[in-house]
C-alpha positions as CSV (number, residue, x, y, z in Angstrom):
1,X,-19.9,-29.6,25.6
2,X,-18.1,-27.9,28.1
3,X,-17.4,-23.6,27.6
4,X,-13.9,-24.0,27.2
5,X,-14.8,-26.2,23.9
6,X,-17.8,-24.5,22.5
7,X,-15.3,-20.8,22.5
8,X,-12.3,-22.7,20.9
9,X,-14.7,-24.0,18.0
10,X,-15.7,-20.2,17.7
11,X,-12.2,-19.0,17.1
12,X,-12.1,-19.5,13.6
13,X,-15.3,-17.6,13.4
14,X,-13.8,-15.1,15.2
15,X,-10.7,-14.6,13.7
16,X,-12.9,-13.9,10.0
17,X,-14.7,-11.5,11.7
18,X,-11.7,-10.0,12.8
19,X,-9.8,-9.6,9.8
20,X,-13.2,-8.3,7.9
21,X,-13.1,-5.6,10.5
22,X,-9.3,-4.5,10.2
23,X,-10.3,-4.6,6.2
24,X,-13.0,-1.8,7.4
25,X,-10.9,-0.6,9.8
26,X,-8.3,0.5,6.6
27,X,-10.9,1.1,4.0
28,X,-14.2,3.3,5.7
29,X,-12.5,4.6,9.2
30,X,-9.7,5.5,7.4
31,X,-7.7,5.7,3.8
32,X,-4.9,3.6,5.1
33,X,-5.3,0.9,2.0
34,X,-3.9,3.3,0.4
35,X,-0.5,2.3,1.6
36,X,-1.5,-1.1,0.0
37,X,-3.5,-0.8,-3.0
38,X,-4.5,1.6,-6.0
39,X,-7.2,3.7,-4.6
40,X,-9.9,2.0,-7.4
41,X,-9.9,-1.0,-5.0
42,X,-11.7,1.0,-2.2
43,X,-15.2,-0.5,-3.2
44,X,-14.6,-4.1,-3.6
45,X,-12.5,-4.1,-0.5
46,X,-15.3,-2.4,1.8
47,X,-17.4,-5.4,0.3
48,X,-15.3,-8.1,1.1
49,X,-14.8,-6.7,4.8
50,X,-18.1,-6.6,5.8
51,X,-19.0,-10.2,4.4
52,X,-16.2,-11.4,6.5
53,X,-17.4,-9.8,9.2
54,X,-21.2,-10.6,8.8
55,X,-19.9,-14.5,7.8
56,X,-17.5,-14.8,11.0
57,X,-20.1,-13.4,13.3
58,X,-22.6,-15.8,12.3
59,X,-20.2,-18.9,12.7
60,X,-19.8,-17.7,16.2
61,X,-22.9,-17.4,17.4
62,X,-24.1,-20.8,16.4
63,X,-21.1,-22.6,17.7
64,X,-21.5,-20.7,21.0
65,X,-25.8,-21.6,20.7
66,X,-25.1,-25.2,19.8
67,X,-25.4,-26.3,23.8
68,X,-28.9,-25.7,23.0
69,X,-29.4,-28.5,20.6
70,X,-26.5,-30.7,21.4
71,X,-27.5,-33.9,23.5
72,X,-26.9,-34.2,26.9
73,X,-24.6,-37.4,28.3
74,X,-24.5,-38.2,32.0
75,X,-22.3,-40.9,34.0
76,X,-24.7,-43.6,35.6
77,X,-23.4,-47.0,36.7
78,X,-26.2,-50.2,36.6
79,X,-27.4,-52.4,38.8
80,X,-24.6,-54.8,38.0
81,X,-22.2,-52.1,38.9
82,X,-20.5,-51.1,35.3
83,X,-20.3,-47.6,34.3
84,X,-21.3,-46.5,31.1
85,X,-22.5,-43.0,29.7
86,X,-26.0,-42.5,29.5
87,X,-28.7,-40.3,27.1
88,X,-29.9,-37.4,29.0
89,X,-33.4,-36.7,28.7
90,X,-32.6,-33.8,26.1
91,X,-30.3,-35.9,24.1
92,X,-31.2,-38.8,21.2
93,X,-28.0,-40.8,21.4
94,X,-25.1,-38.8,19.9
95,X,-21.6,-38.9,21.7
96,X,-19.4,-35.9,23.4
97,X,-17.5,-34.1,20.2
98,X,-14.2,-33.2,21.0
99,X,-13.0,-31.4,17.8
100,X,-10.9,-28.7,18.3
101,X,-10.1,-25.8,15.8
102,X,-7.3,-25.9,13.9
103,X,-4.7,-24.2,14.8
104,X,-3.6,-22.6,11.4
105,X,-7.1,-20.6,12.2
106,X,-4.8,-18.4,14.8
107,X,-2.6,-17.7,11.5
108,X,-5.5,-15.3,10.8
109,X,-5.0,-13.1,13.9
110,X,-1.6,-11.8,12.6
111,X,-2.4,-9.7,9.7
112,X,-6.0,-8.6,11.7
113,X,-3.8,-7.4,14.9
114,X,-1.5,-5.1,12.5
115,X,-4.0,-3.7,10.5
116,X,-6.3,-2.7,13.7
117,X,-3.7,-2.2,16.0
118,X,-0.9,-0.5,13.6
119,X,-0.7,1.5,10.4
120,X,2.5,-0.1,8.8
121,X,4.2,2.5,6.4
122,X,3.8,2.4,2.2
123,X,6.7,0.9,0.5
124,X,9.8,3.2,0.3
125,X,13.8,3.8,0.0
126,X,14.4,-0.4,0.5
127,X,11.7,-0.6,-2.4
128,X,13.2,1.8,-4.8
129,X,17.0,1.3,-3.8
130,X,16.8,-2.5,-4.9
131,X,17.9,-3.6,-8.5
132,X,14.6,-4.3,-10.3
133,X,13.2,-3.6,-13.3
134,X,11.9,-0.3,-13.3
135,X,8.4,0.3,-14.5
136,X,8.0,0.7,-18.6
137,X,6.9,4.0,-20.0
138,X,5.5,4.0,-23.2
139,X,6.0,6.8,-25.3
140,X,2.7,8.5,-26.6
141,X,1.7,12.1,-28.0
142,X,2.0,14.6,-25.4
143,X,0.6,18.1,-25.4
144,X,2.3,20.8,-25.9
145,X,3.7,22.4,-22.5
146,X,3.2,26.3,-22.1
147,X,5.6,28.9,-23.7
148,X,8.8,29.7,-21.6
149,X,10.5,32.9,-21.9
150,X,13.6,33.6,-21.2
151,X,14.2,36.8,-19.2
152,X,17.1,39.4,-20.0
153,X,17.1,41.0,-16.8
154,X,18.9,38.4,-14.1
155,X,17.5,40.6,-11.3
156,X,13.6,39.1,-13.0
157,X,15.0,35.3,-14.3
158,X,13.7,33.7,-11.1
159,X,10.5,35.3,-11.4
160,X,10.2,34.6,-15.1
161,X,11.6,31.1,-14.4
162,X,8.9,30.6,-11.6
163,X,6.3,31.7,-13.9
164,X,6.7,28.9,-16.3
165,X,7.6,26.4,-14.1
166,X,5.6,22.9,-15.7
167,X,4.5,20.7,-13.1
168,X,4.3,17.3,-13.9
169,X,4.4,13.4,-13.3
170,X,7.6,11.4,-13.2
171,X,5.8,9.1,-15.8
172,X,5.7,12.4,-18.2
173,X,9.1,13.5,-17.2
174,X,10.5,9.9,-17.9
175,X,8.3,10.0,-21.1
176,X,9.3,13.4,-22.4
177,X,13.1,12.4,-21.9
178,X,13.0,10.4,-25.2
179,X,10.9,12.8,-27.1
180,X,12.7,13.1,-30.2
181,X,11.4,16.8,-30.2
182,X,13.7,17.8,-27.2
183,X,10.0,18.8,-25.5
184,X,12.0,19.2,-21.9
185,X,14.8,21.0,-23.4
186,X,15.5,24.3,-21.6
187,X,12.2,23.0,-19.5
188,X,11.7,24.2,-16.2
189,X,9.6,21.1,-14.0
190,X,8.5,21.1,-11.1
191,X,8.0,16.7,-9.5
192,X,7.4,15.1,-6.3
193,X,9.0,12.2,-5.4
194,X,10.6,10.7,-2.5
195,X,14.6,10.7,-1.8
196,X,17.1,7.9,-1.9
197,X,20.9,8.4,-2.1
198,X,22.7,7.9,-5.5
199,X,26.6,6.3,-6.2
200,X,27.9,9.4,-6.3
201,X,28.9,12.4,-4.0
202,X,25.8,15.5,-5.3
203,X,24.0,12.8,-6.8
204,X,20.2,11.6,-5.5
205,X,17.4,10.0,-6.8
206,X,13.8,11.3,-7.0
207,X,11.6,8.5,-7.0
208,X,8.0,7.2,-7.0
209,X,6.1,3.6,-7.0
210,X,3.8,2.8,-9.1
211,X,1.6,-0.5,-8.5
212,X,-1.0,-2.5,-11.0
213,X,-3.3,-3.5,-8.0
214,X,-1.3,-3.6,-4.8
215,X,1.7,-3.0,-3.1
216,X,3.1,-6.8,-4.1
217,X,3.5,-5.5,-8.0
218,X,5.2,-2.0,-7.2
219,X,7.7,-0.6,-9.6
220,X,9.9,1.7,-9.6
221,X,10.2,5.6,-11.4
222,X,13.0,7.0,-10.8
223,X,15.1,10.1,-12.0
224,X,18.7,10.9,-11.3
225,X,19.1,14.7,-9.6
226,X,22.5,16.2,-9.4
227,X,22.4,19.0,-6.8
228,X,24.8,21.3,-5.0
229,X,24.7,21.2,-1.3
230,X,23.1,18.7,1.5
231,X,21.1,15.8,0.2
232,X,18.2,15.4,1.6
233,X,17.1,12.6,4.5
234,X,16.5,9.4,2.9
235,X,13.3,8.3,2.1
236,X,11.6,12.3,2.6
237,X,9.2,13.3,0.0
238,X,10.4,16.5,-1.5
239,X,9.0,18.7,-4.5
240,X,11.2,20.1,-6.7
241,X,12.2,22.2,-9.9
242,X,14.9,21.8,-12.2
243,X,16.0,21.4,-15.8
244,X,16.1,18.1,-17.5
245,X,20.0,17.4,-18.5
246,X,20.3,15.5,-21.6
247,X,22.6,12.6,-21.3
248,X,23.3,11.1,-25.0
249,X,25.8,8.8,-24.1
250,X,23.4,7.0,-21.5
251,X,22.2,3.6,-22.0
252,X,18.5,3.6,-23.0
253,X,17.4,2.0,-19.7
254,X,19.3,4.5,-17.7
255,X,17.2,6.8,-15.0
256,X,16.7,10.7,-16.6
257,X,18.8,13.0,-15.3
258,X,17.9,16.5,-13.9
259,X,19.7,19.6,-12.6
260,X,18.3,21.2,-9.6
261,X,16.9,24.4,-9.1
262,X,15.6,24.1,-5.8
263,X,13.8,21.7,-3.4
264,X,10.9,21.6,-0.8
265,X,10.2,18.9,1.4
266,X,6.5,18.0,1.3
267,X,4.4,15.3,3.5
268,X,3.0,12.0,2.1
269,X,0.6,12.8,-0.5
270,X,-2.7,10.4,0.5
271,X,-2.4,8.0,-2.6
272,X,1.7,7.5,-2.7
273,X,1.0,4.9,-5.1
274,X,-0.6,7.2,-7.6
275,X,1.4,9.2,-9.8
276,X,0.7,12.9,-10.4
277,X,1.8,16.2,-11.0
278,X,2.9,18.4,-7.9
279,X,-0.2,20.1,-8.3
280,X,-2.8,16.8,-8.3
281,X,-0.9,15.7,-4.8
């Protein structure tokens, strides 16, 4: 078997060893999964790279070592002249394989290349601006949030404001909306979320993904902000404080609304999927 042959039977070896090292390229040398799946997938997914790696690196090496076992043919012609292919004195009768790999194997090399040679970015605006279902939050026994006083003085209302500012999850905020107890009313949150434009002229949305195991199941949280001024760039991640604004006359399914305070953009937090308070972030 020629070297040109015994290589291209090592490529599908080579392209499982590939992708298991892109999967530990994502997963140990960086947190780039993330971006893909919920963070308690780390573990199995550290595992499953370095099988692939160990397994594709072994297929290699013994189709590149197979010369050493495979017979050896030569040309010879007779004494009446005919050619014919002959057993070399290594061989015990077995013919030239030409099998070549298939070439759905070089499917494989895609998804390898990107994840070792790019960091693709975690879902975002296109995600969240599509009409989906949104994901369900089901109503359950919060605790009670911290006293809020009002202050007398305006000069000290954005001190006493900022003192009693509750951070907290979209998932809570969305949850506490329905509370028949009014929990948010008078409320001053503080979320993080990122941007994408609403219908209306000082209308946005706050949003966040949530998945069930990876980035192919995300839905959408998502509350409506109405805001004076500038909206801000598409798709940023911001965190902000405001006071929830009751709308009665809203269908159920319709997104919370919230009046803003003020707003600060923010980078990525490392698990974009996961969704917590300001202050977990």
């Amino acid at each position: 078997m020629s070297a040109k042959e015994r290589i291209g039977r090592a490529v599908p070896s080579l392209l499982v060893a590939m992708v298991g090292l892109a999967l530990l390229r994502i997963t140990v040398a960086s947190q780039v999964y993330l971006q893909y799946v919920k963070e308690g997938l780390h573990v199995p997914l550290i595992i499953a790279g370095g099988l692939l790696l160990l397994l594709g690196a072994a297929g290699a090496v013994r189709q590149l070592a197979r010369r050493r076992t495979e017979p050896v043919l030569v040309f010879r012609r007779g004494e009446d002249g005919t050619a014919h292919w002959q057993l070399g004195p290594d061989g015990d009768g077995h013919e030239h394989d030409h099998e070549h790999s298939p070439r759905v194997a070089w499917m494989l090399a895609v998804p390898a290349v990107l994840l070792l040679c790019f960091t693709p970015p975690a879902l975002g605006a296109y995600t969240a601006s599509r009409d989906g279902a949104d994901a369900t939050v089901q109503q359950t026994a919060y605790q009670d949030l911290p006293q809020q006083s009002a202050a007398a003085d305006p000069a000290t209302q954005s001190d006493a404001q900022s003192s009693a500012v509750s951070p907290m999850s979209l998932n809570e905020f969305i949850g506490r909306s329905h509370d028949p107890n009014r929990s948010l009313a008078g409320r001053t949150v503080k979320l993080t979320g990122f941007v994408t434009p609403g219908a209306k002229e000082g209308e946005w949305y706050l949003n966040r993904l949530v998945v069930s195991c990876c980035a192919a199941d995300a839905r959408r949280l998502r509350i409506l902000v109405h805001a004076k001024g500038p909206t801000p760039p598409t798709e940023s991640w911001v965190e902000l404080t405001g006071t929830w604004k009751p709308a009665p006359d809203a269908p159920a399914t319709a997104a919370p609304q919230l009046d803003l305070l003020e707003y600060l953009s923010v980078p990525q937090p490392r698990a974009p999927y996961r969704d917590l308070p300001p202050a977990g972030n």
